[in-house]
C-alpha positions as CSV (number, residue, x, y, z in Angstrom):
1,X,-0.2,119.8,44.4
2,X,-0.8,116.5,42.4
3,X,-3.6,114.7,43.0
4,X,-4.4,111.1,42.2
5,X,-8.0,110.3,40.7
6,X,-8.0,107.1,42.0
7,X,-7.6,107.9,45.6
8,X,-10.4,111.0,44.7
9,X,-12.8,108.4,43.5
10,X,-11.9,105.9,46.7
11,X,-12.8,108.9,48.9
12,X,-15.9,109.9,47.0
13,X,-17.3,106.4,47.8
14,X,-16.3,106.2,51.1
15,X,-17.9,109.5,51.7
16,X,-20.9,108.1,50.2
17,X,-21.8,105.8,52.3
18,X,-21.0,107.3,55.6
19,X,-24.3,108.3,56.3
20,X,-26.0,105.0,56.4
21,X,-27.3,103.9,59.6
22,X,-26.6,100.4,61.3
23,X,-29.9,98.3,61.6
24,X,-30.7,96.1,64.5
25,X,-30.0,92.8,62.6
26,X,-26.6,94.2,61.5
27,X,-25.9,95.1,65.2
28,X,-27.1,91.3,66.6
29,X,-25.0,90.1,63.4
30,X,-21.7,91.5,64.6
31,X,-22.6,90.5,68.4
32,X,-23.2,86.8,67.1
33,X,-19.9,86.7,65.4
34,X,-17.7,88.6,68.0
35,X,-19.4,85.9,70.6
36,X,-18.5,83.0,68.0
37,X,-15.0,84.2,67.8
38,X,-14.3,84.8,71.1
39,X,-15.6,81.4,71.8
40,X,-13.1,79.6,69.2
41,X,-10.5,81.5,70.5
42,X,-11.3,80.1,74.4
43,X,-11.7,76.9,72.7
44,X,-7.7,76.9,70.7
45,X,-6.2,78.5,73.8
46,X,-8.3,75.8,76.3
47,X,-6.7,73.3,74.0
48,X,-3.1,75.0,73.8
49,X,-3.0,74.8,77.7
50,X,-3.7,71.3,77.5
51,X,-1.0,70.3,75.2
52,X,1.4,72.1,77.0
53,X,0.6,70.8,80.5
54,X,0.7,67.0,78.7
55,X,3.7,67.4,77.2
56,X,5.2,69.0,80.4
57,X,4.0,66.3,82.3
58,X,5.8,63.7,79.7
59,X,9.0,65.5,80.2
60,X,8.6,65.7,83.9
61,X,8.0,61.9,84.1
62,X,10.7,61.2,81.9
63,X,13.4,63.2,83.9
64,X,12.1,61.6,87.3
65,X,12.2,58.1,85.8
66,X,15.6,58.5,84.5
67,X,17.0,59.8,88.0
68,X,15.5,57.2,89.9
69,X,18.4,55.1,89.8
70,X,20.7,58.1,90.7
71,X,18.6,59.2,93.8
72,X,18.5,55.8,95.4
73,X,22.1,56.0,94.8
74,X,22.3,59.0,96.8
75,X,20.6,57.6,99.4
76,X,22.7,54.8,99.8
77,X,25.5,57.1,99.9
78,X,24.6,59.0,102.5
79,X,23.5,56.6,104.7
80,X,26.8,55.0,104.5
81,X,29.2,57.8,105.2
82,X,31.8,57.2,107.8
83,X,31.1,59.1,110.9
84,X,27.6,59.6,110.5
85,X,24.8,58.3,111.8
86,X,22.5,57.7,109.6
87,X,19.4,59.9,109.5
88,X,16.9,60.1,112.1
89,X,18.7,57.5,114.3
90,X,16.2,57.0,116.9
91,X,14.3,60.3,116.4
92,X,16.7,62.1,118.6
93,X,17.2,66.0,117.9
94,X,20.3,67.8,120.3
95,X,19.8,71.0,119.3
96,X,22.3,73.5,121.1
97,X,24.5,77.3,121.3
98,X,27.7,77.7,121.7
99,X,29.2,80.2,123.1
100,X,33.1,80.5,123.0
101,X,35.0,83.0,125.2
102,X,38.6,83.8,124.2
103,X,41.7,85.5,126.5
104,X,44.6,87.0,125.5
105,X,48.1,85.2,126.6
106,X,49.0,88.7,128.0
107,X,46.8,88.9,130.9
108,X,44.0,90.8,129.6
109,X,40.2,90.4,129.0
């Protein structure tokens, strides 16, 4: 089996310096930063929401002040239709069943 020497000598340092223990200002070090990133990444994704909910709110305006003309339209429309009254004439609601019952010509039920 070939071996490299560069990996060997890789290795050999890596091996080296396994042994060393973490000190208490190394540990508060990496808590500080992992804090410090987590809040920059609260901070871009805070802002990210933000320019999403503005830009859908642009868009959402937009499309409601472009259709205003065609929903009043509508409105007109159907207040107008022949054989209709229009709606909530008076407040009145009929609300009702039907029940239908249906003979045979032959003389049976």
């Amino acid at each position: 089996m070939h071996r490299n020497p560069n990996l060997d000598a890789l290795f050999d340092n890596l091996n080296r310096n396994a042994g060393k223990p973490v000190g208490p200002l190394q540990k508060f070090g990496a808590a500080a930063a992992a804090v410090i990133l987590f809040g920059i990444a609260l901070a871009f994704s805070v802002m990210f929401f933000a320019v999403v909910a503005a830009i859908a709110l642009v868009i959402g305006l937009y499309v409601w002040w472009k259709t205003r003309d065609l929903r009043k339209a509508m409105r007109q429309a159907q207040a107008h239709r022949p054989g209709r009254p229009p709606a909530n004439a008076g407040g009145i609601v009929i609300e009702g069943e039907v029940v239908r019952e249906v003979r045979d010509d032959h003389g049976r039920d």
